[in-house]
Backbone bond lengths (Angstrom), bond angles and torsions (degrees), N, CA, C in turn:
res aa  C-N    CA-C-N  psi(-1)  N-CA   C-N-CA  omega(-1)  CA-C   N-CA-C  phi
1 X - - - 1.443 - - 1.521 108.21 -
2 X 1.681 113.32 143.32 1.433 84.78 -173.37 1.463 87.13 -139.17
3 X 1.377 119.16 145.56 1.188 127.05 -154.52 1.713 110.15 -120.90
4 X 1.152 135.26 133.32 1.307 131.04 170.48 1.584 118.82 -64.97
5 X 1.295 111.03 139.55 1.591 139.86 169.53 1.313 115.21 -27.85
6 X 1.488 107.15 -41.13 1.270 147.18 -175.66 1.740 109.49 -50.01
7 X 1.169 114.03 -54.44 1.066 117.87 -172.25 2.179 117.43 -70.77
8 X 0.637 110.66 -2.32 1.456 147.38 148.34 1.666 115.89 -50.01
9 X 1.101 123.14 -57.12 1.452 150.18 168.19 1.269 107.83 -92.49
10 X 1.370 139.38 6.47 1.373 133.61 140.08 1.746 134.52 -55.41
11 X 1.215 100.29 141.49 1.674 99.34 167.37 0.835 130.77 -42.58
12 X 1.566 160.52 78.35 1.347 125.93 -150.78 1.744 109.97 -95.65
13 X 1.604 122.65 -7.68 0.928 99.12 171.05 1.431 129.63 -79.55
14 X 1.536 123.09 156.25 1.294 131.56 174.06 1.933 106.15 94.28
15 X 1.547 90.15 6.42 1.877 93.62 167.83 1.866 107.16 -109.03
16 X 1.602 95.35 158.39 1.516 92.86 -161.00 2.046 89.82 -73.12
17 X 1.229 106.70 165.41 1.589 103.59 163.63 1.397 103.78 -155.85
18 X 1.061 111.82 145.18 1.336 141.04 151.76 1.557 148.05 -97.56
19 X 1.316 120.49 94.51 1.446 124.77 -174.73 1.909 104.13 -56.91
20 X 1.268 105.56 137.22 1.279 123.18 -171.49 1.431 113.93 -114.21
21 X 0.998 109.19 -52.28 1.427 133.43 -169.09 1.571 125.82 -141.38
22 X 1.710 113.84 126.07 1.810 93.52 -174.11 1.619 94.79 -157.98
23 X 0.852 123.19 168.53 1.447 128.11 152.09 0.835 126.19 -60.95
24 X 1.215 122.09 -48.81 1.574 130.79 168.66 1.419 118.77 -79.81
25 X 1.945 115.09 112.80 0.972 91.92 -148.73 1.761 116.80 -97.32
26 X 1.318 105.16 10.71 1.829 125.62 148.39 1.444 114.60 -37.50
27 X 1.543 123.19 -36.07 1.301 120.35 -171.57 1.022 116.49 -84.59
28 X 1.391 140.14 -16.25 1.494 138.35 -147.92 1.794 101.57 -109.86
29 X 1.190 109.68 124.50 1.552 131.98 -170.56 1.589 101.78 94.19
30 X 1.324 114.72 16.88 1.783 91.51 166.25 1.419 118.83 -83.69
31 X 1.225 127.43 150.64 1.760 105.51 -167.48 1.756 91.86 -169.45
32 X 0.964 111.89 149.58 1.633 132.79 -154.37 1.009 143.34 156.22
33 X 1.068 149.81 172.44 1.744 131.83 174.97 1.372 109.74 -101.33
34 X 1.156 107.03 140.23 1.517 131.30 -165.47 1.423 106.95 -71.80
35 X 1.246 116.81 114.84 1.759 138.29 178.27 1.125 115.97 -78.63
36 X 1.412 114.29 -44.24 1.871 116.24 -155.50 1.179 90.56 -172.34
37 X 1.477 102.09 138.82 1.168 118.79 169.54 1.851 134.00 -142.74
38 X 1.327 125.52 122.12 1.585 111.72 -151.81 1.715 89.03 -109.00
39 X 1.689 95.92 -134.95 1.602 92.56 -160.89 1.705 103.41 -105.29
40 X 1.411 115.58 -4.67 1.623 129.28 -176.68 1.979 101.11 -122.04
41 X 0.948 112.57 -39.21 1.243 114.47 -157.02 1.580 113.06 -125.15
42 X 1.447 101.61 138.06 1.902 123.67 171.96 0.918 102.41 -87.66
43 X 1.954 131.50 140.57 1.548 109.74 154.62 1.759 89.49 -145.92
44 X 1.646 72.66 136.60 1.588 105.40 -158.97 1.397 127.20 -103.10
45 X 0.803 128.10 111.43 1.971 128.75 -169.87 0.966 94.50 -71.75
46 X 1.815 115.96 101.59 1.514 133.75 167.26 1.138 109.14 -115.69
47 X 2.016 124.80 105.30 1.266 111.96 172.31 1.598 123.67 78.22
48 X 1.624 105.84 7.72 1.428 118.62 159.33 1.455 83.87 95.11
49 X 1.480 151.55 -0.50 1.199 128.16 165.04 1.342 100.10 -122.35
50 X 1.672 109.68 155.22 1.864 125.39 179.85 1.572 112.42 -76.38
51 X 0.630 142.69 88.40 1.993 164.52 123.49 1.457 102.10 -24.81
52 X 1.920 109.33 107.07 1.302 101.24 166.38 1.471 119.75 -118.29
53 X 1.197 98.80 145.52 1.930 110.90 -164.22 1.295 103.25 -105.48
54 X 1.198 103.87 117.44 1.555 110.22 165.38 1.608 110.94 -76.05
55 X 1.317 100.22 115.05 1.747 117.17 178.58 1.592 108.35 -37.85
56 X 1.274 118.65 -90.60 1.340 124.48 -174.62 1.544 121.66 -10.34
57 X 1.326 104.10 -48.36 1.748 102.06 -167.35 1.487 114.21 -108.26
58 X 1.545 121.15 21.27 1.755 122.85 169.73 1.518 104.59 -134.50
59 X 1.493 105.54 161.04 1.086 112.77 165.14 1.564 114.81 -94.65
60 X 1.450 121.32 169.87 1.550 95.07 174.19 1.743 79.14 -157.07
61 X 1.334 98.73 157.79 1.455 134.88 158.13 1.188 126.11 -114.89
62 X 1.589 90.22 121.24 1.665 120.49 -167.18 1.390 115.02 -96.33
63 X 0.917 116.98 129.44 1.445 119.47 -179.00 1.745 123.89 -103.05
64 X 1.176 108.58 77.67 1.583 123.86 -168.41 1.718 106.39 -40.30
65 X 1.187 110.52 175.23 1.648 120.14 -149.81 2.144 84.24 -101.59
66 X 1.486 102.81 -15.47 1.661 85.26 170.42 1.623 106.32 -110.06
67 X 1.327 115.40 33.79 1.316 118.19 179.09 1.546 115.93 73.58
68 X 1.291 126.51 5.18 1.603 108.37 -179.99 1.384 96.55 -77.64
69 X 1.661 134.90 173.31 0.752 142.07 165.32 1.789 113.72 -109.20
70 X 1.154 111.33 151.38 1.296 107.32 -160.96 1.822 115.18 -139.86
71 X 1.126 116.37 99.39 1.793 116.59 -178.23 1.425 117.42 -68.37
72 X 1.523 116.42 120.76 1.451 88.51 -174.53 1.904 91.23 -143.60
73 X 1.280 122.88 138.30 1.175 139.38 -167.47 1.624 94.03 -49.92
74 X 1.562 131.20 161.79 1.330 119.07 176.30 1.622 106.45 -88.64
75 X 1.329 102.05 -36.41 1.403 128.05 170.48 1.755 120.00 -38.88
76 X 1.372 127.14 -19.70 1.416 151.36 145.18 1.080 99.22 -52.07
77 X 1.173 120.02 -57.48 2.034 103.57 -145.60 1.320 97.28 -109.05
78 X 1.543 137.13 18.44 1.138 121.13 166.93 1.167 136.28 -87.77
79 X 1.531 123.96 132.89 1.452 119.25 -144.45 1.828 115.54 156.82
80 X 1.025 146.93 -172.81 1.289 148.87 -178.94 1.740 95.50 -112.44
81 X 1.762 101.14 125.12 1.599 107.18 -155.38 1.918 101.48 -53.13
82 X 1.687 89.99 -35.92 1.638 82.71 -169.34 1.463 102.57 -78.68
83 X 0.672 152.04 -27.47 1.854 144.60 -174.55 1.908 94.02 -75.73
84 X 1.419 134.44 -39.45 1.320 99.26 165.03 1.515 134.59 -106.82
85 X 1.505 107.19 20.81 1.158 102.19 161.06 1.314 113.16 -89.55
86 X 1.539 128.47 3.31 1.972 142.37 163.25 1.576 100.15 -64.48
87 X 1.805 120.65 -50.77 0.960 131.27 -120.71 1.790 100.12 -88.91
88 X 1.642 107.22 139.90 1.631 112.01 163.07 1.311 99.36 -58.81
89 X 1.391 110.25 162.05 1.797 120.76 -165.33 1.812 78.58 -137.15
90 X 1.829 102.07 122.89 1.556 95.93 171.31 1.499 99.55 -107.62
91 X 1.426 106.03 152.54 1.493 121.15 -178.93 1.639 96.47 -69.16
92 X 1.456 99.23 132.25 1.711 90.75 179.30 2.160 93.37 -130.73
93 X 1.117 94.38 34.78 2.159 113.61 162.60 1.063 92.95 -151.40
């Protein structure tokens, strides 16, 4: 499946997500739709309470508005939402 760059420079709030993978191992199965979002951290309506994920150290799966699901390193999207939804995305494969 091959997915555009693009999605990187998406909104992510108001899509469902799911932590997959993290260092921390408190984070993994939190999953919800995305409330707020700053320049380090997701916080996620899990279970009627806000859960915040520090980007850098999970992976998460996004669940796009036509239903694909989508894995994306946290380490990508870290940043201030509006400076990378401006931002060129360099191929780093």
């Amino acid at each position: 499946m091959k997915i555009s760059l693009t999605v990187l420079q998406h909104e992510l709030i108001g899509l469902n997500a799911r932590v997959v993978k993290s260092s921390h191992p408190n984070y993994v199965g939190i999953a919800g739709k995305v409330i707020d979002e700053t320049r380090n951290t997701l916080a996620i309506r899990h279970e009627n309470k806000r859960k915040i994920v520090t980007k850098r150290v999970v992976v998460f799966h996004f669940t796009m508005p036509d239903g694909t699901v989508i894995e994306i390193d946290g380490k990508a999207i870290v940043g201030r939402p509006e400076d990378r939804i401006k931002k060129k995305i360099r191929r780093r494969w």
